[in-house]
TORLOBA-220194 format. One record per residue (C-alpha): residue number from 1; residue in three letters; y negated, z, x negated. Coordinates in pm, whole numbers, plus 50000, padded with zeros to 5 digits. Layout:
N
+-----+------+-------+-------+-------+
| pos | code |     y |     z |     x |
+-----+------+-------+-------+-------+
| NUM |  Ala |     Y |     Z |     X |
...
+-----+------+-------+-------+-------+
***
This chain:
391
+-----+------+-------+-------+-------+
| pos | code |     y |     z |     x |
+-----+------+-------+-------+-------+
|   1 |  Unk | 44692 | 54960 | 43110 |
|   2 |  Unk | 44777 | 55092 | 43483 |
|   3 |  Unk | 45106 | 55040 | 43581 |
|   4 |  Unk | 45157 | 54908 | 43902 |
|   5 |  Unk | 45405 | 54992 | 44164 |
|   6 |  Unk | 45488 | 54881 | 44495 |
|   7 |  Unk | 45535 | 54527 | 44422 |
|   8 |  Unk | 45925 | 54458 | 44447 |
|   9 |  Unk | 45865 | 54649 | 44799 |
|  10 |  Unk | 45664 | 54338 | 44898 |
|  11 |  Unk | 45918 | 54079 | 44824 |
|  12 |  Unk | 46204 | 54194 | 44944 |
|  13 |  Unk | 46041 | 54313 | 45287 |
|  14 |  Unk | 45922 | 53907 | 45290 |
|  15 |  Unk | 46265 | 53798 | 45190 |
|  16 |  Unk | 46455 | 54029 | 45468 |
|  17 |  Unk | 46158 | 53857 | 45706 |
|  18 |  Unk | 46299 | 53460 | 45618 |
|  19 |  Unk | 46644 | 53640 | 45636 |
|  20 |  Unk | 46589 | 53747 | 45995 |
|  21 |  Unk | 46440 | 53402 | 46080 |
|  22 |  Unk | 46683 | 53183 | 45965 |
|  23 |  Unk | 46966 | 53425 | 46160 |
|  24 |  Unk | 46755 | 53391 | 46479 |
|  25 |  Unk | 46740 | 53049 | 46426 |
|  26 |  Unk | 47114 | 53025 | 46332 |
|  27 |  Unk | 47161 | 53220 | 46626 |
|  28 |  Unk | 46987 | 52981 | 46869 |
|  29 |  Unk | 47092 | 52695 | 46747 |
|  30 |  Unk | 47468 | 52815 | 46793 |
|  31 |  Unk | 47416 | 52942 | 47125 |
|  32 |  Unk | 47270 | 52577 | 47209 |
|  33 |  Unk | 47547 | 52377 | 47032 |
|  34 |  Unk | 47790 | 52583 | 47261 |
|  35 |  Unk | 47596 | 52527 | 47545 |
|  36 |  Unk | 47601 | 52154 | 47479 |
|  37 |  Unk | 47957 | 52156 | 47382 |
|  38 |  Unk | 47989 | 52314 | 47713 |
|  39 |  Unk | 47822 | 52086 | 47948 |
|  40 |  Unk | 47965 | 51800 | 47772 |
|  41 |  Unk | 48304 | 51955 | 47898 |
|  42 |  Unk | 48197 | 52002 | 48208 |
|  43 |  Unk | 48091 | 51644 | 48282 |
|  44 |  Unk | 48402 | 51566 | 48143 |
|  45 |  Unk | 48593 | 51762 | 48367 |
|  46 |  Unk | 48358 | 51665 | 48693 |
|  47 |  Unk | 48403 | 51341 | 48628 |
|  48 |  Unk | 48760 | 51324 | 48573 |
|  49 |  Unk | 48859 | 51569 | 48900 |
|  50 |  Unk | 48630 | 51249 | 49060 |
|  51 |  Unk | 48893 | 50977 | 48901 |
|  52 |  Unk | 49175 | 51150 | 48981 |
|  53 |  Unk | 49136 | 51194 | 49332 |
|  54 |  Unk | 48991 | 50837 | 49363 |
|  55 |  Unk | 49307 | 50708 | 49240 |
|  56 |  Unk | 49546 | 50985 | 49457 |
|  57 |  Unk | 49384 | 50798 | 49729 |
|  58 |  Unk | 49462 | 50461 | 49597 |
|  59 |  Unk | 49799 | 50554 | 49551 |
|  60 |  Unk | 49832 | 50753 | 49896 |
|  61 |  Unk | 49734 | 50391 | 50062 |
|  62 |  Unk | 50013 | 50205 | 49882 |
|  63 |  Unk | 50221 | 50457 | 49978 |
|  64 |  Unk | 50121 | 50375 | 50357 |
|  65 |  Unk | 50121 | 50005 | 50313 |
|  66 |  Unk | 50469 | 50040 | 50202 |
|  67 |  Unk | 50529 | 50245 | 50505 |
|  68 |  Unk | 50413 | 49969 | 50712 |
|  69 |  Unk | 50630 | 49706 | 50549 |
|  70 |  Unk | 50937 | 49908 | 50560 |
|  71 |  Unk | 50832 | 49942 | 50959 |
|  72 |  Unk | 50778 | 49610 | 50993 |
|  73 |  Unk | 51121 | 49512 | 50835 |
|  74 |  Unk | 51304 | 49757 | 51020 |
|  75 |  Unk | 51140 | 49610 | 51344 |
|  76 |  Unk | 51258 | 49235 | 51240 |
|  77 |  Unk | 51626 | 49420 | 51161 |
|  78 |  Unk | 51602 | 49565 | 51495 |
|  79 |  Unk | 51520 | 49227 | 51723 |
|  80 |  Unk | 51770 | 49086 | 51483 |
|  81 |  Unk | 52015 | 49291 | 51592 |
|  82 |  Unk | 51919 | 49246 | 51995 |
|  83 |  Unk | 51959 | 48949 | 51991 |
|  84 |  Unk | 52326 | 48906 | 51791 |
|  85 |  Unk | 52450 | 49181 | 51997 |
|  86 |  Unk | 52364 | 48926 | 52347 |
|  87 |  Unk | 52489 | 48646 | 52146 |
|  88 |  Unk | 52829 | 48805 | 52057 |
|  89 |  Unk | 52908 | 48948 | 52387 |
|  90 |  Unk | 52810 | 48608 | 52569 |
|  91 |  Unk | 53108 | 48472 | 52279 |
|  92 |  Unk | 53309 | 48684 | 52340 |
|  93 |  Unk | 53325 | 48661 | 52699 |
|  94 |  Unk | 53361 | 48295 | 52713 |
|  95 |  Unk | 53618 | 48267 | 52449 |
|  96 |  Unk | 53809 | 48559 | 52677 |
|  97 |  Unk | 53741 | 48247 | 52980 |
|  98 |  Unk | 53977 | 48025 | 52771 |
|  99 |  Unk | 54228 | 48262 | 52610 |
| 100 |  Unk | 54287 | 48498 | 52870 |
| 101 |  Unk | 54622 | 48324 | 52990 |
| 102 |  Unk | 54755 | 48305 | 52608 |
| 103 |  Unk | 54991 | 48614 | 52598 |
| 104 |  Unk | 54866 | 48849 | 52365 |
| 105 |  Unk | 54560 | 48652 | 52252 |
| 106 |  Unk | 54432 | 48665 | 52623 |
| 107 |  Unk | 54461 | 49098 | 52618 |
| 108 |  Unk | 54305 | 49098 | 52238 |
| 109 |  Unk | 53993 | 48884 | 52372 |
| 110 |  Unk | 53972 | 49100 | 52701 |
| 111 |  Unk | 53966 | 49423 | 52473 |
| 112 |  Unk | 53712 | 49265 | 52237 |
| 113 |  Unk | 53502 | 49161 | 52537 |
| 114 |  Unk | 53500 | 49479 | 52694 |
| 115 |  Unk | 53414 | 49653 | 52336 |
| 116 |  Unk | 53137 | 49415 | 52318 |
| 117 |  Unk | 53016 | 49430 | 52643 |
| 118 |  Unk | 52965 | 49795 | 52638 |
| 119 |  Unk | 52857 | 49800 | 52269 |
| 120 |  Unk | 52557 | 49598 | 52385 |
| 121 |  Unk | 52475 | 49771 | 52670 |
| 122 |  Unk | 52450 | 50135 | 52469 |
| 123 |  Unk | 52239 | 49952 | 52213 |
| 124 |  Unk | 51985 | 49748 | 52370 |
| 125 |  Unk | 51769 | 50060 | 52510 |
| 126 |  Unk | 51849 | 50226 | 52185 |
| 127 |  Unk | 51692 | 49949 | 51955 |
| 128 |  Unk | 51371 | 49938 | 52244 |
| 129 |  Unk | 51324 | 50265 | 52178 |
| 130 |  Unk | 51347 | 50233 | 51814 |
| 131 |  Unk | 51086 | 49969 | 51832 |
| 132 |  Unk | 50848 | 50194 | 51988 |
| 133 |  Unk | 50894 | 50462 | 51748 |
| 134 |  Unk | 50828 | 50167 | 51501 |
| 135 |  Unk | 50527 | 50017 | 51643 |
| 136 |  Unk | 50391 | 50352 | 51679 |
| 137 |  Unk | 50423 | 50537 | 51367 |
| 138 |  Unk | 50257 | 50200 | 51205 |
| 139 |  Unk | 49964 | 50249 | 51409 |
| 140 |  Unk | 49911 | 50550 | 51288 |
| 141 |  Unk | 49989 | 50460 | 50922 |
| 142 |  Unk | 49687 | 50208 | 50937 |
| 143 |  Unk | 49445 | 50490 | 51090 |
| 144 |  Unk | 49579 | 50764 | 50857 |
| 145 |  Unk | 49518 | 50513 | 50547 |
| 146 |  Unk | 49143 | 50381 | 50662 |
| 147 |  Unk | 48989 | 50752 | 50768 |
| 148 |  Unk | 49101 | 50852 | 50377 |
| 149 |  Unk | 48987 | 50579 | 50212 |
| 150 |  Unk | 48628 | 50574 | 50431 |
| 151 |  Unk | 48600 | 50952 | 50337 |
| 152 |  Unk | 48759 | 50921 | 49987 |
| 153 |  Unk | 48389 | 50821 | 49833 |
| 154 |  Unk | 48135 | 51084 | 49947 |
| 155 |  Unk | 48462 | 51337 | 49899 |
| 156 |  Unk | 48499 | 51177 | 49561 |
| 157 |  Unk | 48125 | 51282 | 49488 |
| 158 |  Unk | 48147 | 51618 | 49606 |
| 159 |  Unk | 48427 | 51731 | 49377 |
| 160 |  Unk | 48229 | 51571 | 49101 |
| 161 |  Unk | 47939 | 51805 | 49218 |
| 162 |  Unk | 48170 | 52070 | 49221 |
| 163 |  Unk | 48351 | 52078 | 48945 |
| 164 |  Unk | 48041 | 52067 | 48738 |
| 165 |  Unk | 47885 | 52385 | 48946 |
| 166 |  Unk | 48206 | 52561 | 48845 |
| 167 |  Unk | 48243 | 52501 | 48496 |
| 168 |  Unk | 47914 | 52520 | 48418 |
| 169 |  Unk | 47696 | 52685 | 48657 |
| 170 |  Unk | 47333 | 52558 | 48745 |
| 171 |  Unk | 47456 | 52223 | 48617 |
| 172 |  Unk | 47415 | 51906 | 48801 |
| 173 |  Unk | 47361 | 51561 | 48807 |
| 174 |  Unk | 47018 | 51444 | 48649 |
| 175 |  Unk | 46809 | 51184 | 48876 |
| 176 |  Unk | 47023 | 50903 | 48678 |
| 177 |  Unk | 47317 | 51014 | 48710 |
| 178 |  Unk | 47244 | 51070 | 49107 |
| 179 |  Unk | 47194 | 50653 | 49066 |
| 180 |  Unk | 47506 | 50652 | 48820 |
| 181 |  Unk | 47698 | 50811 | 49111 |
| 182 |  Unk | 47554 | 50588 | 49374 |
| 183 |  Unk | 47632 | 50277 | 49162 |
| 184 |  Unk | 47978 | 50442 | 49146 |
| 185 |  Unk | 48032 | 50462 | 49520 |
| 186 |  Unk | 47920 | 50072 | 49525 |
| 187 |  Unk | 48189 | 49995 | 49305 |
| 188 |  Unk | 48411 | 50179 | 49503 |
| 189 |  Unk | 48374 | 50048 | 49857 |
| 190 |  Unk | 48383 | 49653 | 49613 |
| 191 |  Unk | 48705 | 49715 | 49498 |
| 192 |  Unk | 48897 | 49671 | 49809 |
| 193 |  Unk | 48888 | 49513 | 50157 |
| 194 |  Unk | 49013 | 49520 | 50514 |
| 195 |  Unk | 49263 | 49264 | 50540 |
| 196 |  Unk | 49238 | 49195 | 50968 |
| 197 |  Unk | 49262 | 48856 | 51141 |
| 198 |  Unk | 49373 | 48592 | 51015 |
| 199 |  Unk | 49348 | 48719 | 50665 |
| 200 |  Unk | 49665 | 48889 | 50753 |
| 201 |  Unk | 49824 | 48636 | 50593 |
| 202 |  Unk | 49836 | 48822 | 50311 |
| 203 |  Unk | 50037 | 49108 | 50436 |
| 204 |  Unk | 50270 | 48843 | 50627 |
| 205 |  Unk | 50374 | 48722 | 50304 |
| 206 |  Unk | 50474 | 49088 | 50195 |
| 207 |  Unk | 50664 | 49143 | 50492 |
| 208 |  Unk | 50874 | 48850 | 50532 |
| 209 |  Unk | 50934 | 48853 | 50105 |
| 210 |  Unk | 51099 | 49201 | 50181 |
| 211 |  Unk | 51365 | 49120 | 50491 |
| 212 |  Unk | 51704 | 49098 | 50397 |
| 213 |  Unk | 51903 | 48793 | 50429 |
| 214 |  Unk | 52116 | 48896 | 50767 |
| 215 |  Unk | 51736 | 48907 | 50949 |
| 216 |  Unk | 51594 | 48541 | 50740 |
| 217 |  Unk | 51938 | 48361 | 50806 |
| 218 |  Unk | 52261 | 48403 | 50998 |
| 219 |  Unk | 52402 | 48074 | 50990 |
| 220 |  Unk | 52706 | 47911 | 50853 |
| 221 |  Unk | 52954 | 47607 | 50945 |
| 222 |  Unk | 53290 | 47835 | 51048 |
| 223 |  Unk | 53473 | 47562 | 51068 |
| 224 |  Unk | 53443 | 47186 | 50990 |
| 225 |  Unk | 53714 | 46924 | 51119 |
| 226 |  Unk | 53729 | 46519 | 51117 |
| 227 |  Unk | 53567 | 46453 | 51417 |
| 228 |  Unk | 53454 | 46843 | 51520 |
| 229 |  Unk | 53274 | 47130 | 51375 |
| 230 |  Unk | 53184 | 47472 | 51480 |
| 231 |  Unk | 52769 | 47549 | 51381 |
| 232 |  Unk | 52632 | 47893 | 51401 |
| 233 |  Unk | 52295 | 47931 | 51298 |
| 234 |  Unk | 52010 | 48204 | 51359 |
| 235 |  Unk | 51734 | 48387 | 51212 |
| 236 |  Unk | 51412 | 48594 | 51258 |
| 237 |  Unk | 51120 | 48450 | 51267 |
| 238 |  Unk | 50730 | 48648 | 51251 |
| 239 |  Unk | 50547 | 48381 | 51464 |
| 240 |  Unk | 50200 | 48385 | 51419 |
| 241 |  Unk | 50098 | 48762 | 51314 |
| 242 |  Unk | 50179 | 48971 | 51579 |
| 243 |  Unk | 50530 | 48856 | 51767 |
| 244 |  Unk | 50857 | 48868 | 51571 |
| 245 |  Unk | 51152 | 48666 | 51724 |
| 246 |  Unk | 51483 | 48612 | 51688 |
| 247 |  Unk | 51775 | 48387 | 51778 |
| 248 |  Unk | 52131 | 48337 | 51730 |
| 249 |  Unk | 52306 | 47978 | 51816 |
| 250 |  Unk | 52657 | 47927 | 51837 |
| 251 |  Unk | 52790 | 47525 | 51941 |
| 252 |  Unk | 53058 | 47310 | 51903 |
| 253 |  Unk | 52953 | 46930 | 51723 |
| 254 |  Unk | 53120 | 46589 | 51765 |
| 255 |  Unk | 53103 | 46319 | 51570 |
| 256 |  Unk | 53061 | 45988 | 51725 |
| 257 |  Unk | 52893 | 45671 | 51612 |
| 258 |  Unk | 52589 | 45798 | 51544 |
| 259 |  Unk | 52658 | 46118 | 51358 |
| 260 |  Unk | 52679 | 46453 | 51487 |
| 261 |  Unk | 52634 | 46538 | 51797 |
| 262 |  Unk | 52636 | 46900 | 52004 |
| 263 |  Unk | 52859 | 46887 | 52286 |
| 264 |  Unk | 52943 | 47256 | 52385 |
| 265 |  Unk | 52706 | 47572 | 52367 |
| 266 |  Unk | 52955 | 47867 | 52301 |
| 267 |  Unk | 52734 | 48178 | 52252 |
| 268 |  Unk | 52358 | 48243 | 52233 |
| 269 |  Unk | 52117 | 48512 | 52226 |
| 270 |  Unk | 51739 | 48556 | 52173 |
| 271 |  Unk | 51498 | 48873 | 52140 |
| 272 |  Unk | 51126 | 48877 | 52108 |
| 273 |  Unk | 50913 | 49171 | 52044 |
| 274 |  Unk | 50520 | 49197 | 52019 |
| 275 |  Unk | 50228 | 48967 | 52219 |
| 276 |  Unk | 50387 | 48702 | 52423 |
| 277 |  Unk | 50393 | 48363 | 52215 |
| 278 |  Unk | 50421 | 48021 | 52267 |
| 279 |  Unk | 50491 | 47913 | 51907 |
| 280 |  Unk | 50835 | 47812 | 51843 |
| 281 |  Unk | 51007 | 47958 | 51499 |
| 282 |  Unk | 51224 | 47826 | 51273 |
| 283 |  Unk | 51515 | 48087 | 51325 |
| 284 |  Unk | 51762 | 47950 | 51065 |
| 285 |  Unk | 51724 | 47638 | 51180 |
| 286 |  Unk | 51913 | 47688 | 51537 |
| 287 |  Unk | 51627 | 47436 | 51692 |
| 288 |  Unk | 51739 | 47177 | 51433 |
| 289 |  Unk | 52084 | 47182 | 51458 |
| 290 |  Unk | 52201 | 47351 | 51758 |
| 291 |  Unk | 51885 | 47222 | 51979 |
| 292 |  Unk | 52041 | 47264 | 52333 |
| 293 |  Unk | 52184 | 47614 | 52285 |
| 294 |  Unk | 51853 | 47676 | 52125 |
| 295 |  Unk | 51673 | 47627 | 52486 |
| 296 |  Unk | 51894 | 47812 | 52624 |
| 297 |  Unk | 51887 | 48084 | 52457 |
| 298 |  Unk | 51479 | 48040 | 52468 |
| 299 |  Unk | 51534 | 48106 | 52856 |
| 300 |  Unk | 51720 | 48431 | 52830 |
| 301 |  Unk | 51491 | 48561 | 52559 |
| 302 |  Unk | 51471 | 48951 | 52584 |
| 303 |  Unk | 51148 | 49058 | 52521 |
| 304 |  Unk | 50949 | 49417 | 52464 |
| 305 |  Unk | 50524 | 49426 | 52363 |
| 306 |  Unk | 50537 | 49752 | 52265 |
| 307 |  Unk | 50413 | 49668 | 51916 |
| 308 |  Unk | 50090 | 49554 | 51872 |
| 309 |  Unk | 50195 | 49326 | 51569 |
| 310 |  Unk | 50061 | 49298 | 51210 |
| 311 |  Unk | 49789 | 49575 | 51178 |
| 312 |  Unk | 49479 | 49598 | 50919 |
| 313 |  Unk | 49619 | 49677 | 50610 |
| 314 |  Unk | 49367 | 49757 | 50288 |
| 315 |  Unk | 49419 | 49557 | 49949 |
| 316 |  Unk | 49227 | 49493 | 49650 |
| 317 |  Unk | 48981 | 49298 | 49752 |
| 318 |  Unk | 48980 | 48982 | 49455 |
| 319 |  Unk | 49370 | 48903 | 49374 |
| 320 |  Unk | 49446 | 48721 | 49026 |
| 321 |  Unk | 49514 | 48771 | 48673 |
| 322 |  Unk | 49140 | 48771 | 48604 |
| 323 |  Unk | 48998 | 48972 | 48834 |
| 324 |  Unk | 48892 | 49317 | 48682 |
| 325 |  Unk | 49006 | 49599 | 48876 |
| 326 |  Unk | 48928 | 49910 | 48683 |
| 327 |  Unk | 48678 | 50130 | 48858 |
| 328 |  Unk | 48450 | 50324 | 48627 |
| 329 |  Unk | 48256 | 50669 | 48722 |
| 330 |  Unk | 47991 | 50742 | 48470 |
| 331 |  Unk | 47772 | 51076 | 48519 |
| 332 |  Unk | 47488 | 51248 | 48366 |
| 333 |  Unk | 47484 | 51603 | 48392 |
| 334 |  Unk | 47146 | 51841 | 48317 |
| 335 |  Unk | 47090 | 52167 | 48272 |
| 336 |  Unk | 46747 | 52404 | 48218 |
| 337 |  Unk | 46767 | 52628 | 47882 |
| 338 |  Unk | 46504 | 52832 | 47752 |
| 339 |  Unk | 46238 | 52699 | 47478 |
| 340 |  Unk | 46068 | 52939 | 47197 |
| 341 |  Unk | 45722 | 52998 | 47414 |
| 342 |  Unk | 45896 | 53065 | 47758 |
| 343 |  Unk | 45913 | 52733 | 47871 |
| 344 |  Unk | 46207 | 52531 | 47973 |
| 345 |  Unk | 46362 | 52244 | 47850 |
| 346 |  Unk | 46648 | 52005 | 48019 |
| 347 |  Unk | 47001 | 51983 | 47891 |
| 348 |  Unk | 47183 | 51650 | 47971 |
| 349 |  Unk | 47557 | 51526 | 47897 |
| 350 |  Unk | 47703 | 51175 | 47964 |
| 351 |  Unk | 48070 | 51132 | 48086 |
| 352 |  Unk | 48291 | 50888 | 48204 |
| 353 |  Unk | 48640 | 50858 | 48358 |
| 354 |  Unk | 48803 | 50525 | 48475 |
| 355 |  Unk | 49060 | 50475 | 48738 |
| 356 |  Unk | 49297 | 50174 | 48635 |
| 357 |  Unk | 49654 | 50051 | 48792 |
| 358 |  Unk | 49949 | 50031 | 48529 |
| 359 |  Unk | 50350 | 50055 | 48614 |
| 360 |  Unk | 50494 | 50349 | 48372 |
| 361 |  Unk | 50723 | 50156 | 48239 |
| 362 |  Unk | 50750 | 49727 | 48200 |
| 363 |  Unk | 50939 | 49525 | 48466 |
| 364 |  Unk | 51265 | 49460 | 48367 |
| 365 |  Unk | 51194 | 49056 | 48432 |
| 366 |  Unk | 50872 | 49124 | 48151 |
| 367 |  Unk | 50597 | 49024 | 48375 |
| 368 |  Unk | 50286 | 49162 | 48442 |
| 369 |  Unk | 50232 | 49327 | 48753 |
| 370 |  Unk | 49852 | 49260 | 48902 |
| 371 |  Unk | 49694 | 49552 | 49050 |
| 372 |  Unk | 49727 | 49573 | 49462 |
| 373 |  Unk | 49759 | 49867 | 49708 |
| 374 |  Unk | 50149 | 49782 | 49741 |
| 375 |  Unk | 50273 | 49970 | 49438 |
| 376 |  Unk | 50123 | 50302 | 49359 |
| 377 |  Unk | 50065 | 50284 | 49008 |
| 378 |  Unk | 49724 | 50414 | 49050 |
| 379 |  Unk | 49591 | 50605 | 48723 |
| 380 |  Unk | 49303 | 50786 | 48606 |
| 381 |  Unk | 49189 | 50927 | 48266 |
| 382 |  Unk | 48849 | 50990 | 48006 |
| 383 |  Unk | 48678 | 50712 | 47881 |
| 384 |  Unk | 48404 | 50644 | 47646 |
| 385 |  Unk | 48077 | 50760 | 47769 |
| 386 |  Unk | 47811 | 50450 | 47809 |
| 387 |  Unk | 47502 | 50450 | 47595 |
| 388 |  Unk | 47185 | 50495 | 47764 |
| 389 |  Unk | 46870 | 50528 | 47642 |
| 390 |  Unk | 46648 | 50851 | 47649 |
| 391 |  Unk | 46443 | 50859 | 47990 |
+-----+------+-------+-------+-------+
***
């Protein structure tokens, strides 16, 4: 019988063939599983840089709404102070009219009411010019804080853009996540509002929560007797949204038959800054109780319009425990790889990032603080990418 050789030659060659296959396809199939690994990073990261600086911006306007409160305050503090300063010296000086001929009392009140005097006269342009400075610097707060937030969307989308180009070049967003991202900036320009008009209620009730007791009420009873009493009263007042008043009420009461009645005004003063108003405030209740030295002091009012009052301020735009205010941004990146045959094929990775407000740590008092753009606790960070089906 012929022996036969050659044969084992045949096999192997065949088996080294599969051999080379399966590495090529090994191969491939690697290099595409680190490709996708690799987009799916770089959506990640695109959409991410996208929440972050979405809620920087967020943050940046609380950070200018408390600017503006802390300007507003300060501009109460200061007509506050305007108007005690007129309202001590006038005290002063007519308490120096009746103790001027008691030795020693007489040259303690004459030094007092030439301390005043001068005291008042050094501060009054001072705190005008403070007011200014005030009024001004809010204006610009308010500008500073729209032109970001009106460019803080298409900026938003541009770093997205971005930061996908540079982690992994030719990448971009597919045709749905172009609509993803458009459905994004809808959300965005949703989640808050222009609060302007008479919806500035809203930051009125910020303001006047945040002024300190000396500029909300000054009063007191120095000095009750049988039949007399000594009533000081005063406060600040915002009246309306754009004029901020004060007034400070000093009177002597009598009692007669009918109860309490004022009989001497001692010492007034009154300071009004912002658009002239006829609405009368509150002020500690000087109208109520020390009515006559009220008008007076009405009719001596000093008053500036340098400031231009309450200005637009930007807040979430639906308050309440209920209202969701997390802001998603979902993307779809693709990419072209090569196919066996020369042709192309498309690439695509799903991401998503969600911008959320949370303190860092709890309120000491244990309740829940509701999102707003008055605390800066503005956060962003990965979330679970949505399920879509295949287009």
């Amino acid at each position: 019988m012929p022996r036969q050789r050659g044969h084992a030659v045949v096999f192997v060659l065949a088996l080294l063939a599969c051999l080379v296959a399966a590495a090529l396809l090994v191969h491939d199939s690697g290099r595409l599983a680190a490709q996708k690994r690799r987009l799916i990073d770089a959506a990640d990261a695109a959409a991410l840089s996208g929440a972050v600086f979405q809620a920087r911006v967020l943050n940046f306007e609380s950070y200018m709404n408390r600017a503006m409160v802390a300007n507003q305050a300060a501009l109460a503090q200061s007509v506050s102070l305007r108007s005690w300063l007129d309202y001590m010296t006038r005290t002063v000086d007519r308490a120096d009219r009746i103790t001027r001929f008691v030795p020693y009392l007489g040259q303690a009140t004459r030094a007092l009411r030439s301390l005043m005097s001068g005291a008042n006269r050094a501060a009054q342009p001072l705190l005008y010019s403070a007011e200014a400075t005030l009024a001004l610097f809010t204006g610009e707060f308010a500008l500073a804080g729209q032109a970001l937030h009106l460019a803080a969307a298409p900026a938003a989308l541009d770093l997205v853009r971005s930061a996908a180009e540079g982690n992994f070049p030719g990448a971009a967003p597919s045709t749905r996540g172009e609509a993803l991202l458009a459905a994004h900036a809808a959300r965005w320009a949703a989640l808050t509002r222009s609060y302007s008009g008479t919806a500035r209620s809203r930051q009125k009730d910020v303001i006047v929560r945040s002024l300190d007791r000396f500029t909300i009420d000054r009063g007191a009873t120095l000095a009750s007797l049988v039949v007399v009493r000594l009533e000081k009263r005063g406060g600040t007042d915002l009246l309306g949204f754009d004029t901020w008043r004060a007034m400070d009420t000093f009177a002597l009461h009598r009692r007669d038959l009918f109860g309490w009645d004022e009989s001497l005004s001692i010492g007034w003063g009154a300071a009004e800054q912002g658009a002239r108003s006829t609405a009368r405030g509150v002020h500690g209740n000087s109208y109520r109780v020390n009515g006559r030295t009220s008008r007076t002091a009405a009719r001596n009012l000093r008053s500036s319009r340098v400031s231009r009052g309450l200005p637009a301020m930007r807040d979430v735009a639906q308050l309440g425990p209920r209202a969701g205010q997390d802001l998603r941004l979902d993307l779809e990146l693709t990419v072209p790889v090569p196919a066996p045959g020369g042709s192309a094929q498309a690439m695509n990775a799903l991401a998503s990032a969600r911008v959320f407000h949370a303190r860092p740590v709890d309120r000491l008092d244990r309740r829940r603080e509701l999102a707003s753009l008055y605390s800066p606790y503005w956060h962003a960070r990965l979330a679970p990418a949505p399920w879509m089906p295949p287009q």
